[in-house]
C-alpha positions as CSV (number, residue, x, y, z in Angstrom):
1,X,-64.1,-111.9,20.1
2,X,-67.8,-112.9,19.5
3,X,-69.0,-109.3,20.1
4,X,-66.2,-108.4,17.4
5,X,-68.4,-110.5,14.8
6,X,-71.6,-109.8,15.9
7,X,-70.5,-106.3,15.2
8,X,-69.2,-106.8,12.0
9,X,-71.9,-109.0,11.1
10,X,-74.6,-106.0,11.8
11,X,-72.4,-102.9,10.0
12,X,-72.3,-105.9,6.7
13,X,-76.3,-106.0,6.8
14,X,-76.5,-102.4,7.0
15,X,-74.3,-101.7,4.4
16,X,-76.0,-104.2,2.5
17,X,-79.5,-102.8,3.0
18,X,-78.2,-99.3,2.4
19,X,-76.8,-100.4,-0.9
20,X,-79.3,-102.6,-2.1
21,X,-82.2,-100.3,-2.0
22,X,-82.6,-97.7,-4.1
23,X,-82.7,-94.2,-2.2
24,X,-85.6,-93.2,-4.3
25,X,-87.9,-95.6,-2.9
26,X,-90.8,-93.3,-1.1
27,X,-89.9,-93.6,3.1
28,X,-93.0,-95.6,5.0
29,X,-94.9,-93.1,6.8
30,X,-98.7,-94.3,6.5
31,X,-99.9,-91.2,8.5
32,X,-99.3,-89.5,5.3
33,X,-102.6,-91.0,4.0
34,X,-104.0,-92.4,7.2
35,X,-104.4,-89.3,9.5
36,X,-106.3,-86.6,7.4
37,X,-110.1,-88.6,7.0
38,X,-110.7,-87.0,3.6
39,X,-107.0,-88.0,2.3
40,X,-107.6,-91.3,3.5
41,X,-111.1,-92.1,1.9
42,X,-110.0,-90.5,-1.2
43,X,-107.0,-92.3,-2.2
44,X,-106.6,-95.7,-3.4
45,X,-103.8,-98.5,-3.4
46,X,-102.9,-96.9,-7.1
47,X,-102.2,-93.6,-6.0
48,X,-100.7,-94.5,-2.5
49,X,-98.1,-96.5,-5.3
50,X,-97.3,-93.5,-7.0
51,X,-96.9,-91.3,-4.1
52,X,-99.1,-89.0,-5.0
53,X,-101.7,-86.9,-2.4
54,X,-104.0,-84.9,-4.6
55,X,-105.7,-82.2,-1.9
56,X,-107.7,-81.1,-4.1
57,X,-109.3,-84.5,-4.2
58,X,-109.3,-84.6,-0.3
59,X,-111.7,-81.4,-0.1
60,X,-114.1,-83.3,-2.9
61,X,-114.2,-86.0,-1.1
62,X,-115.2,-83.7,2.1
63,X,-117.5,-81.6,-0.1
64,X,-119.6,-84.9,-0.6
65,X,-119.4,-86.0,2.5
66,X,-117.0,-88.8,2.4
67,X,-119.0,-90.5,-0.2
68,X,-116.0,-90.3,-2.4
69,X,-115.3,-93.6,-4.6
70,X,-115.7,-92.2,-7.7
71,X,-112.7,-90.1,-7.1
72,X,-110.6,-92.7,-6.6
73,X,-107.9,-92.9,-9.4
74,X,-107.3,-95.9,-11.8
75,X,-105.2,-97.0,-14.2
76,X,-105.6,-95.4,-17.8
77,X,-108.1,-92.9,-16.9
78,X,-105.5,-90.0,-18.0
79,X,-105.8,-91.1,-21.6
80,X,-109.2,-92.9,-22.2
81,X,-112.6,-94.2,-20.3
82,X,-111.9,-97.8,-18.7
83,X,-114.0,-99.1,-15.9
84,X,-112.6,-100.8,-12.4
85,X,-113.7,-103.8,-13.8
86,X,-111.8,-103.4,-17.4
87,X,-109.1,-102.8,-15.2
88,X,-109.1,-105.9,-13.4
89,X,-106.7,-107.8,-15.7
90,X,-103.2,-108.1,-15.6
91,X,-103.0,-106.8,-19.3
92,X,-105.3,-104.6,-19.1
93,X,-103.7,-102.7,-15.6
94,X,-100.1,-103.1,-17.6
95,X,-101.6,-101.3,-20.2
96,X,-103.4,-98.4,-18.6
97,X,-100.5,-97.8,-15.8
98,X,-97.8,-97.6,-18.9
99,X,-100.2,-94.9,-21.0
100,X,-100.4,-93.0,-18.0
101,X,-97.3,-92.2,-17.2
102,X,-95.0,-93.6,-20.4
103,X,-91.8,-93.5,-18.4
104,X,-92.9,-96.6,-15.6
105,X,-91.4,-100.0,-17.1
106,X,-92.0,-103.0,-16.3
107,X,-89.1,-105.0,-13.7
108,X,-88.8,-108.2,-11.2
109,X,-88.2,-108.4,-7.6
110,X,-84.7,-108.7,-8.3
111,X,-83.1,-106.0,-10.5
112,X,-82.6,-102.9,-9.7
113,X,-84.8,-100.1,-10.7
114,X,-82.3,-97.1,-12.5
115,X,-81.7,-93.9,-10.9
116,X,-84.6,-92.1,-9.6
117,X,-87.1,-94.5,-10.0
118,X,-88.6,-97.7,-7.2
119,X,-90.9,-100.5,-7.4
120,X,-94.5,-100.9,-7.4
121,X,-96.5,-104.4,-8.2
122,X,-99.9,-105.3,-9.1
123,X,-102.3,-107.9,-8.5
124,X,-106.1,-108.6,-9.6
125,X,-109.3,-110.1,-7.9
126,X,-109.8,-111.0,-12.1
127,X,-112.2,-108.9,-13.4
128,X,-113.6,-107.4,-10.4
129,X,-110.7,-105.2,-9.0
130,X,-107.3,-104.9,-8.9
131,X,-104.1,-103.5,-6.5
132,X,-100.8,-101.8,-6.1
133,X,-98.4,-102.7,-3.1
134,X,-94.8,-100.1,-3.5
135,X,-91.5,-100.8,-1.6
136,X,-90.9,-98.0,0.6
137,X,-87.3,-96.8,2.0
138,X,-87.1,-99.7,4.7
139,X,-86.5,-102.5,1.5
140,X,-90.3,-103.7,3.1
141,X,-93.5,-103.3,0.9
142,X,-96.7,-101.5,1.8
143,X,-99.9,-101.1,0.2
144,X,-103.6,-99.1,0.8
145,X,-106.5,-101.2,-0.1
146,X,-109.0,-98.8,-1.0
147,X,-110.5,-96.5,1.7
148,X,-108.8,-98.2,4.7
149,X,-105.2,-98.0,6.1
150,X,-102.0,-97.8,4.4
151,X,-99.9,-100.5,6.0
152,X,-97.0,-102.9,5.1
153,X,-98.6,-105.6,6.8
154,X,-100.0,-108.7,4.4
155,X,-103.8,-110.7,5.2
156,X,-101.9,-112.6,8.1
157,X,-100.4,-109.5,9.5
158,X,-97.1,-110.2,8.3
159,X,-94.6,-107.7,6.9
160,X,-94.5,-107.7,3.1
161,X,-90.9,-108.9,1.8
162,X,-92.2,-109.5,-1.7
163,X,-95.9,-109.1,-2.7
164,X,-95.7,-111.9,-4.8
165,X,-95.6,-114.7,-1.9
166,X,-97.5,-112.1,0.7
167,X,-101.0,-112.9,1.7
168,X,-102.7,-110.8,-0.8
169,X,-106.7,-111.8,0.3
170,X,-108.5,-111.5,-2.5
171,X,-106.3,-110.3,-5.0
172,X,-105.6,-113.8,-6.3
173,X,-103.7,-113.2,-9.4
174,X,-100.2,-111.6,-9.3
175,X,-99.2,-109.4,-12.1
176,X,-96.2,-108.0,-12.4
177,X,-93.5,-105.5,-10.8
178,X,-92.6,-102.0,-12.5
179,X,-90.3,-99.4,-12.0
180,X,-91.7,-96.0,-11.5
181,X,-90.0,-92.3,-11.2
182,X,-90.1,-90.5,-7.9
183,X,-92.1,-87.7,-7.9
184,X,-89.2,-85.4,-6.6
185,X,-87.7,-86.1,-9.9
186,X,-90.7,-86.2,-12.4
187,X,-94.8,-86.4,-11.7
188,X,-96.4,-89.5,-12.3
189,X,-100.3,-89.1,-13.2
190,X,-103.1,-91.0,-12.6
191,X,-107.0,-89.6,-13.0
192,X,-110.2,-90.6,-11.3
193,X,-113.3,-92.6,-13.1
194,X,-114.4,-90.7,-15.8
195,X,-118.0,-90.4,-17.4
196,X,-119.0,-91.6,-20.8
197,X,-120.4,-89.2,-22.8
């Protein structure tokens, strides 16, 4: 009889974590951006987010020999100049990651993102830097903090349930949580550090 309910007990949880994730959330395979060197030093915590791998980017980065942290994409750079440390706010990273791609809104950790769209959230080291964490297709959150490892482990080497309580290190200041479309079903854009002329 306890077997019985232990068994029923387990297929409940699945069902439940089948349910209650959306089946647009990107799945967790940090090899994606981990494995190729170029890939890896190329792309940031805001692209990671958005699920986006820009090759092109990846041979730059090569082309210069891995000195590549200009290329790395931030929020707002597809419609006007804003430096990393513009950026750095929680209004101003709102601001630039809406008029980049006009069809992410902002959510909570508890409502459900509509079809064909999953979370992201963003934090800031205020006015120095910011960063993205995304939930992926195991309901856990995962993040890539600048040139190093993508990973769904927090500071204290914990799995990420919620970015908001997570260790975040020096990303101090919790913004907010938005939903954003799957690139399967529509691009999201993001741009590098542009020059002033």
């Amino acid at each position: 009889m306890i077997y019985i309910l232990i068994l029923f007990t387990f297929i409940i949880f699945i069902i439940f974590i089948r349910t209650s994730v959306n089946k647009y959330n990107p799945a967790y395979d940090p090899n994606k951006y981990n494995k190729n060197t170029f890939i890896k030093k190329s792309h940031n915590c805001y692209m990671y987010a958005l699920d986006d791998i820009d090759l092109l980017l990846a041979d730059k980065c090569k082309k210069n020999n891995l000195n590549c942290n200009d290329l790395k994409h931030r929020p707002g750079h597809t419609k006007y100049y804003i430096s990393t440390q513009d950026v750095s706010t929680c209004k101003n990273i709102k601001k630039g990651i809406i008029d980049d791609n006009t069809d992410i809104y902002i959510t909570n950790l508890n409502s459900k993102c509509k079809n064909g769209f999953y979370k992201i959230a963003s934090s800031v080291n205020n006015n120095k830097t910011f960063h993205f964490y995304r939930q992926d297709d195991d309901y856990l959150w995962s993040h890539k903090d600048g040139s190093s490892n993508a990973t769904n482990l927090d500071k204290n080497n914990q799995l990420i349930k919620d970015p908001q309580k997570a260790n975040r290190g020096i990303y101090k200041t919790f913004c907010n949580y938005f939903c954003v479309p799957n690139n399967k079903l529509k691009d999201t854009y993001s741009n590098k550090t542009l020059k002033k002329n």
